[in-house]
N, C-alpha and C positions, 0 to 999 in steps of 0.2 A: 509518398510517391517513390521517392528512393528507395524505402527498404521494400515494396513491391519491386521493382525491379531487382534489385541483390535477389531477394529470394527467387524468380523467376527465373535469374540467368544460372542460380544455383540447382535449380529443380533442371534444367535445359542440360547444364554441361555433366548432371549426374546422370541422366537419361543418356544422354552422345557416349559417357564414357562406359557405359554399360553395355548399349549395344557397339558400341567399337571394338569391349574384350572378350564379346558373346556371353554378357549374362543381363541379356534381356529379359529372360524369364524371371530371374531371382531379383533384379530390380523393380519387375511390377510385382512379386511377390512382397518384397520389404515396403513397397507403396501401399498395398492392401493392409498389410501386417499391420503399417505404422498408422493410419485411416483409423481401424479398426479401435485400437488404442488411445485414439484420441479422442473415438466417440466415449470409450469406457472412461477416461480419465476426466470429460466433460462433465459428465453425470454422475461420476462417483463427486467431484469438486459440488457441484449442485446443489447436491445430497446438504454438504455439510457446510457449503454458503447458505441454505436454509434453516439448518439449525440453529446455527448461531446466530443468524437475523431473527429468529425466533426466541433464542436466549436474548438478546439484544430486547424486542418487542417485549417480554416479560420484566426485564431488570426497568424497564422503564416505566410501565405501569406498576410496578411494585413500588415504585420510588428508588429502588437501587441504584441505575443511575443517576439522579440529582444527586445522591447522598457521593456518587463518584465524581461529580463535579462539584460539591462545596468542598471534596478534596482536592480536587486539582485548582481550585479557585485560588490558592496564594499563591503556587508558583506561574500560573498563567497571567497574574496579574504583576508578577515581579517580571515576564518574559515580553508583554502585553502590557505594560503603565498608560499609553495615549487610549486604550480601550476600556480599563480596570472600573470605569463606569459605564459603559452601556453593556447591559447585563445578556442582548441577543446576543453580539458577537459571542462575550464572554460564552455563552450558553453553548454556540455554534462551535466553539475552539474546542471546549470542553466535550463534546459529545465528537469530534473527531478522533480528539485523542484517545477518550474511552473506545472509540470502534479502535485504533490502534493498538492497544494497550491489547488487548482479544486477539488482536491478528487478522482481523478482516479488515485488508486493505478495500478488499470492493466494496466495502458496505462505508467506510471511511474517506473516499474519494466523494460524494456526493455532500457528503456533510463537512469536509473541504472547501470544496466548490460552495455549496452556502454561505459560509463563515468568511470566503473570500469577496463575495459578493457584497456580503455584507461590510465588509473594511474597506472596498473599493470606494464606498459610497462618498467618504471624505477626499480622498486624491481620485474622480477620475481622470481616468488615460492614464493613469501615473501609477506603475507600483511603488506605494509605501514602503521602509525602511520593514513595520510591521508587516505586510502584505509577503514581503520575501522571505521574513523569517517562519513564518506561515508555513508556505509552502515547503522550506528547507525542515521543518520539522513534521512536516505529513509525510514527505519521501521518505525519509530516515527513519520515524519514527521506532521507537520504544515498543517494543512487544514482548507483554507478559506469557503469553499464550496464543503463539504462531499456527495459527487454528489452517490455512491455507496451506503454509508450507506443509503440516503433518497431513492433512488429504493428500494431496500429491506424495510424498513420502509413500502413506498408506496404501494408497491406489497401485502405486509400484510394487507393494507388497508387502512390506516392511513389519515386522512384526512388534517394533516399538519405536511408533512414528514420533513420539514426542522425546525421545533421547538425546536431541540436541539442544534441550534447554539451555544448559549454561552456555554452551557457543552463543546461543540465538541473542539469550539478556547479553552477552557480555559486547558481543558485537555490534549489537541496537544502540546501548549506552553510549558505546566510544562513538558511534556514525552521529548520534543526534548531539552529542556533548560539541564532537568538533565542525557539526554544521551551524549550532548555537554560535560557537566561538568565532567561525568565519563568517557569518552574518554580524554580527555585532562591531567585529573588527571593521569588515567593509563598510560597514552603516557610517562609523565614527572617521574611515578612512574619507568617505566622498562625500563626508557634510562639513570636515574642513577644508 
């Protein structure tokens, strides 16, 4: 409700200050312009949140992703110990991550939201110690292959949308290492 409002009193004082300097016209021009570009960058993202929910749908029926989760299965369960036997959760953590790992957050939020569902089931009303580091590690997450941000990139024009690899890994690592580090701190802080 709040950022509806910012943005509205934003969209109001740029329209008053437009026609207040007399560029009425070039303000609804840059409203049409930007419209325009938002439907292109809709459907170009579309495009390629299909694909890779499509690579995604193949690696799974191949078996490739299981085989990416009996990878991630030791450190999920070294991050994970009160779960590292029920194998849903484990399953559900593990296939978020892998959507992160890809760079599709959108396709990673749902299977989040499962995996949360599913740990909720021992504390409800209560987020667990585990529940919040959950979450700190789906926001942050780790991305091998930032498949989203290089659409956007692309769409803008970009003629080598994946050039910011080593930024992407090197800044993914340090976000989810120091959300690790500050879950775990606070977990040890508020259970003495």
């Amino acid at each position: 409700m709040a950022m509806a409002l910012i943005w509205t009193g934003m969209v109001v004082a740029a329209l008053l200050c437009g026609l207040a300097t007399g560029n009425g016209p070039a303000v609804a021009a840059a409203a049409m312009e930007g419209a325009a570009a938002a439907v292109e960058l809709c459907l170009s993202m579309a495009g390629v949140l299909c694909l890779w929910m499509g690579v995604m749908e193949v690696m799974k029926r191949s078996g490739l992703s299981q085989a990416l989760t009996r990878l991630l299965r030791p450190v999920l369960k070294r991050l994970y110990p009160e779960f590292a036997r029920d194998r849903a959760v484990m399953d559900s953590i593990a296939a978020n991550v892998s959507a992160n790992l890809l760079g599709l957050g959108n396709a990673a939020t749902p299977l989040g939201i499962q995996a949360a569902r599913q740990m909720s089931r021992r504390t409800p009303g209560t987020a667990s110690d585990a529940l919040c580091l959950l979450v700190v590690c789906n926001t942050a997450s780790i991305q091998l292959i930032p498949t989203t941000v290089a659409s956007v990139r692309m769409a803008a024009g970009s003629t080598a949308p994946f050039d910011i690899l080593p930024a992407v890994w090197l800044a993914s690592a340090l976000s989810v290492t120091a959300g690790i580090v500050a879950a775990k701190c606070f977990a040890r802080l508020w259970r003495d």
